[in-house]
N, C-alpha and C positions, 0 to 999 in steps of 0.2 A: 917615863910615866907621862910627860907632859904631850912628848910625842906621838905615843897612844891614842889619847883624850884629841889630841888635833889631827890626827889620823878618823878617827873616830867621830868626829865632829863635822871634816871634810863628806866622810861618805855619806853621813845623814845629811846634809843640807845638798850632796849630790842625788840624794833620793828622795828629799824634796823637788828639787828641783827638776827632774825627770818625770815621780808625780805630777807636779803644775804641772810641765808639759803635755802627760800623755792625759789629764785632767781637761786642759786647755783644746787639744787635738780633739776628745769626745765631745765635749760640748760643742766643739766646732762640726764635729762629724753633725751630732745630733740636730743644729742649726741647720746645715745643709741637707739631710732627711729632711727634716720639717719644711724646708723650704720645695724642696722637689714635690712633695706629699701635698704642700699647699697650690705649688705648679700644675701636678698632676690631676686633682681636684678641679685646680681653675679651669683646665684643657677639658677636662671632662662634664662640665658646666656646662662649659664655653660649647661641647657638641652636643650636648642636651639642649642648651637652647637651639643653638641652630637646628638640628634635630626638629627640636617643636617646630620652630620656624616655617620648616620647608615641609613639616606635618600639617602645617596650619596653612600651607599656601597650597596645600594639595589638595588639604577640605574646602579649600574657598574656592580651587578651582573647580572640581567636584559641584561644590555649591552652587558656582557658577552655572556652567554645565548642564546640571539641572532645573539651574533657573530659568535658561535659557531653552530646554526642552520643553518645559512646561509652557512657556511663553507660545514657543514654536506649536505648541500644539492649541494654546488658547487661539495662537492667528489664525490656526489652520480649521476650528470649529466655525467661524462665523464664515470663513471661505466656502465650506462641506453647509453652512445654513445658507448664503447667497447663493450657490450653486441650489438647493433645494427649493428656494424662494424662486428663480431662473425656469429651473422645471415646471413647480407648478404655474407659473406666470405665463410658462410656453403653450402646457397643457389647457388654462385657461384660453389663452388666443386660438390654439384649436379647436378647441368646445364651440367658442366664442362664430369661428367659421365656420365650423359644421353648422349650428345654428342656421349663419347669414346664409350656407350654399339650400340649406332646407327651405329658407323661408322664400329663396331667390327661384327655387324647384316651385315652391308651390305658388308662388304669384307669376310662374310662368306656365304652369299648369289650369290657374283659372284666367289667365291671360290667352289662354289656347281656346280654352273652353269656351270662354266669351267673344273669342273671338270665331268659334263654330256658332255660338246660339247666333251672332249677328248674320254669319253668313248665312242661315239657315233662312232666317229671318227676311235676309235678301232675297233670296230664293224665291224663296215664299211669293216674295212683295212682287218679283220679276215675272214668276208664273202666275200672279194674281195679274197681273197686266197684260201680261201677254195674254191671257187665256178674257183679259176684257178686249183688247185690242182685236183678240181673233172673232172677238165678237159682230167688232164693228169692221164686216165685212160687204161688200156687191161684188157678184159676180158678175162678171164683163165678158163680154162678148164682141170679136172685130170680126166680120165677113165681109173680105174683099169680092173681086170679081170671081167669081170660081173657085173661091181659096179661104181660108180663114186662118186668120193674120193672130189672132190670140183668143184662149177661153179660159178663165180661169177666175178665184179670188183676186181683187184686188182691197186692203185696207184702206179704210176711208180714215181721217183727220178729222174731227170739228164741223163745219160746214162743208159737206162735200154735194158733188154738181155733179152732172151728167158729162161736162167736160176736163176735171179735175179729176174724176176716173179714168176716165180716158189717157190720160198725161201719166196716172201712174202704173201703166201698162208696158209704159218705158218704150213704145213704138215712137217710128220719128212721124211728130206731126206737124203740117203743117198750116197756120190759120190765121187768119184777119182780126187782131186784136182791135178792142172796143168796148163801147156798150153793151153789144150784143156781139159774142166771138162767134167769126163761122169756121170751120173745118174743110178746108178746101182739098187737101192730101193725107192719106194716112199710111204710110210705110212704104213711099212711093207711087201708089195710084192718086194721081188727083180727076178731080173732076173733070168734063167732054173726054177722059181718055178713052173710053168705050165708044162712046157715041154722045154728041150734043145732049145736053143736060143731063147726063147723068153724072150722078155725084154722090156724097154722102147722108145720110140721115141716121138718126138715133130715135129708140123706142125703150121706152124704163117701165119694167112689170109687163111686157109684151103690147105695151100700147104705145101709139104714136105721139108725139112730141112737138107739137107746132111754136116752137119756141126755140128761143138760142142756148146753147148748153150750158152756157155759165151762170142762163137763169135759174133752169131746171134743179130744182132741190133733189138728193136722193139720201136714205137712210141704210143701215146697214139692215139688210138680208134681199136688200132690192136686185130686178136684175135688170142691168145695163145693157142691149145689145144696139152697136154701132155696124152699121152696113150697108155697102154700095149699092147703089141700085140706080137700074137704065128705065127706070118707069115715072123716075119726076116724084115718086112717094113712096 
């Protein structure tokens, strides 16, 4: 009986003690779940954040990006306005020319013009003189021996003489300068070349002359005639 009871008493504290154990095993099981579960948790955090992280580093770059387009595009408005500002500034300098070659057109146009009224002008003044000049004309007259040596206008200057016309007849003279000039040769014939005394004399308006030519006053429409003669008058 005793043997029983200790028989009996063995396998219960045998099945206590395999309980503890397989009691001890669970709860150890269940420790190590919980520990993987808190592991697995923590790993799963752990790529959420990261996760965020490189979410949040994509929106900043992103952000970036954009902020940086937008900049790019802020520099590139006042570029497309200086360039604008360039055009019109160009445009301006052209107007600006055009203008200057207009106004350079028309003060060389009344620079022409005034420059025709003056010539006209001169003209004028030129043909107002000459047509006085041709006023102040004698006609001259040379008759050599058999021949006559010049007939025509000659223009008179200022004070002109009976032998001041003579001189602008442009024949070769030649004469005894003085008080009183005489004319001894005119175009080659000098005086006795025909015959003793004969020589030159001059008559102004068809009348004779008893004076020396350079006294003799003459006016313009007078007529001069200079010519040889074998008769001494």
């Amino acid at each position: 009986m005793r043997k029983t009871k200790g028989i009996i008493a063995a396998v219960i504290v045998t099945i206590l003690l395999i309980g503890g154990a397989l009691a001890f095993q669970q709860n150890h099981a269940n420790q190590a779940s919980e520990d993987v579960t808190a592991t697995s948790q923590s790993v799963t955090s752990s790529s959420q954040a990261a996760s965020a992280t490189s979410q949040s580093r994509v929106n900043h770059k992103h952000q970036s990006s954009s902020a940086t387009k937008k900049a790019h595009k802020t520099a590139t408005k006042p570029k497309n306005s200086t360039s604008s500002t360039n055009d019109r500034h160009h445009s301006s300098k052209a107007q600006v020319k055009t203008q200057s070659s207009a106004a350079t057109s028309t003060k060389k146009r009344r620079a022409t013009k005034q420059s025709a009224v003056a010539a006209s002008k001169t003209a004028r003044k030129a043909k107002s003189t000459k047509a006085a000049v041709a006023e102040k004309k004698v006609y001259l007259v040379v008759s050599g021996y058999k021949k006559t040596f010049f007939k025509g206008n000659v223009v008179i200057h200022g004070s002109a003489t009976a032998f001041s016309v003579l001189q602008a007849s442009k024949l070769k003279v030649v004469y005894q300068n003085g008080a009183s000039v005489y004319v001894s040769s005119i175009n080659g014939l000098a005086q006795n070349d025909v015959k003793v005394g004969s020589g030159w004399k001059y008559k102004v308006n068809n009348k004779f002359i008893d004076k020396a030519a350079n006294l003799k006053r003459v006016s313009a429409g007078d007529r001069v005639h200079w010519y040889f003669t074998t008769a001494g008058y």
